[in-house]
C-alpha positions as CSV (number, residue, x, y, z in Angstrom):
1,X,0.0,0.0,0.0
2,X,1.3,3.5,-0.9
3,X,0.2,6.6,0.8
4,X,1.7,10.5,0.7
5,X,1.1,12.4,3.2
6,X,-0.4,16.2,2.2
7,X,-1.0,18.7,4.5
8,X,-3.5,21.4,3.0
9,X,-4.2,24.7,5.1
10,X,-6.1,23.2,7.9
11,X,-5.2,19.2,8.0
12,X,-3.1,16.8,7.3
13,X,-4.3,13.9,4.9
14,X,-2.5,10.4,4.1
15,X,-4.0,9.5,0.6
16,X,-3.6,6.2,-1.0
17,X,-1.9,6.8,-4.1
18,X,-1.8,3.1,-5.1
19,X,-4.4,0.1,-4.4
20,X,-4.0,-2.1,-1.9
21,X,-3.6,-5.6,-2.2
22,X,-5.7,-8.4,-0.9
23,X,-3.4,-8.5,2.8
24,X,-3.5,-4.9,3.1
25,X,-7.5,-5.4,2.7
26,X,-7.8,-7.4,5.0
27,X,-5.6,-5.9,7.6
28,X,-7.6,-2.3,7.3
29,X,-11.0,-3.9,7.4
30,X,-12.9,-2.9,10.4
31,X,-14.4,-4.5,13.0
32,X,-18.1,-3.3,11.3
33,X,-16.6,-4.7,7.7
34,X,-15.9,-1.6,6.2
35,X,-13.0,0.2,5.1
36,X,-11.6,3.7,4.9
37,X,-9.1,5.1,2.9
38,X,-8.9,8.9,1.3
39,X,-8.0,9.2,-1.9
40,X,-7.3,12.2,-4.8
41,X,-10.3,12.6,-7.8
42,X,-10.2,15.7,-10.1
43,X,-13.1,17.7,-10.0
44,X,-14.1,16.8,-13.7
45,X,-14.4,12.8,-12.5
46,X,-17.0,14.0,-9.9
47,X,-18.7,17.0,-11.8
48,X,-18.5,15.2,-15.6
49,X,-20.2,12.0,-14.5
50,X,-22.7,9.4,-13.0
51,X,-22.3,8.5,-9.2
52,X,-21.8,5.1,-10.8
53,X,-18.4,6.0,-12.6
54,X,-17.3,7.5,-9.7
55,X,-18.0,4.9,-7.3
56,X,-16.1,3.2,-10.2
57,X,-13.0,5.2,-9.7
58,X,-12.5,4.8,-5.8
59,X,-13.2,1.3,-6.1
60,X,-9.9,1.2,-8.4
61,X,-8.3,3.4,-6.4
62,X,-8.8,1.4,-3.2
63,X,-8.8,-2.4,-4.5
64,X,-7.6,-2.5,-7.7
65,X,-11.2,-3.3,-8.8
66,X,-13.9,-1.2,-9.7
67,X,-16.6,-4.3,-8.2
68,X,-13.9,-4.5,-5.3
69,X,-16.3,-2.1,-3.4
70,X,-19.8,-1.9,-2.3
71,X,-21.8,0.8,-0.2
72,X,-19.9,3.3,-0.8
73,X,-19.8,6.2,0.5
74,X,-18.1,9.8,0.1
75,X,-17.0,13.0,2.8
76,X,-15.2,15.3,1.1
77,X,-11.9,16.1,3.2
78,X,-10.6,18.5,1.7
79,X,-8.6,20.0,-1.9
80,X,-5.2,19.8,-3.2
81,X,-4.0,23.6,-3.5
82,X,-3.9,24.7,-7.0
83,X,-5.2,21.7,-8.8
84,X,-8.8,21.2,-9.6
85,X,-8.3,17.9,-7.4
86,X,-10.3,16.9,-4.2
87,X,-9.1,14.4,-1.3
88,X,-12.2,12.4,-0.8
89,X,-12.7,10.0,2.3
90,X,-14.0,6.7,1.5
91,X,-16.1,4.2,3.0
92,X,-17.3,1.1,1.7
93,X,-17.5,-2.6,1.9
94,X,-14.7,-4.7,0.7
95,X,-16.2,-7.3,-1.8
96,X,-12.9,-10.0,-1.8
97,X,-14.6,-12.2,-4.2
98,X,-14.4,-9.6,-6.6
99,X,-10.4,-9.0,-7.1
């Protein structure tokens, strides 16, 4: 699993910046069977589309698998400065027959 820290003017944020693999899965499930991770989406990925195709793009971003994730859900945490980027936290469940 790879993660960068960013710090924008109020918080800092570790973003996956690669999917995890099926260990890393399993060790970051929690104890209600849902993950978490925050990850980096450009404004035209949530503006330009469906909530499908975005659920879509997390799912890759988190698993490696756009049916790795089900009930999903979004918080927006924050932006990256100067980009048209947003940190997003995720939350969803972890489908392991899927990957």
């Amino acid at each position: 699993m790879k993660t960068e820290n960013y710090t924008d003017y109020r918080s800092l944020h570790v973003l996956l910046t690669e999917a995890m693999n099926q260990k890393e899965l399993e060790d970051n499930v929690r104890k209600d069977g849902t993950i978490q991770a925050q990850v980096v989406v450009t404004l035209e990925e949530v503006l330009d589309n469906d909530i499908d195709y975005l659920n879509d793009v997390v799912s890759e971003k988190i698993t490696g698998s756009i049916v790795g994730l089900t009930d999903i859900s979004f918080n927006v945490a924050g932006s990256v400065t100067g980009t048209n980027e947003l940190i997003l936290r995720v939350t969803g469940t972890v489908e392991f027959d899927n990957l």
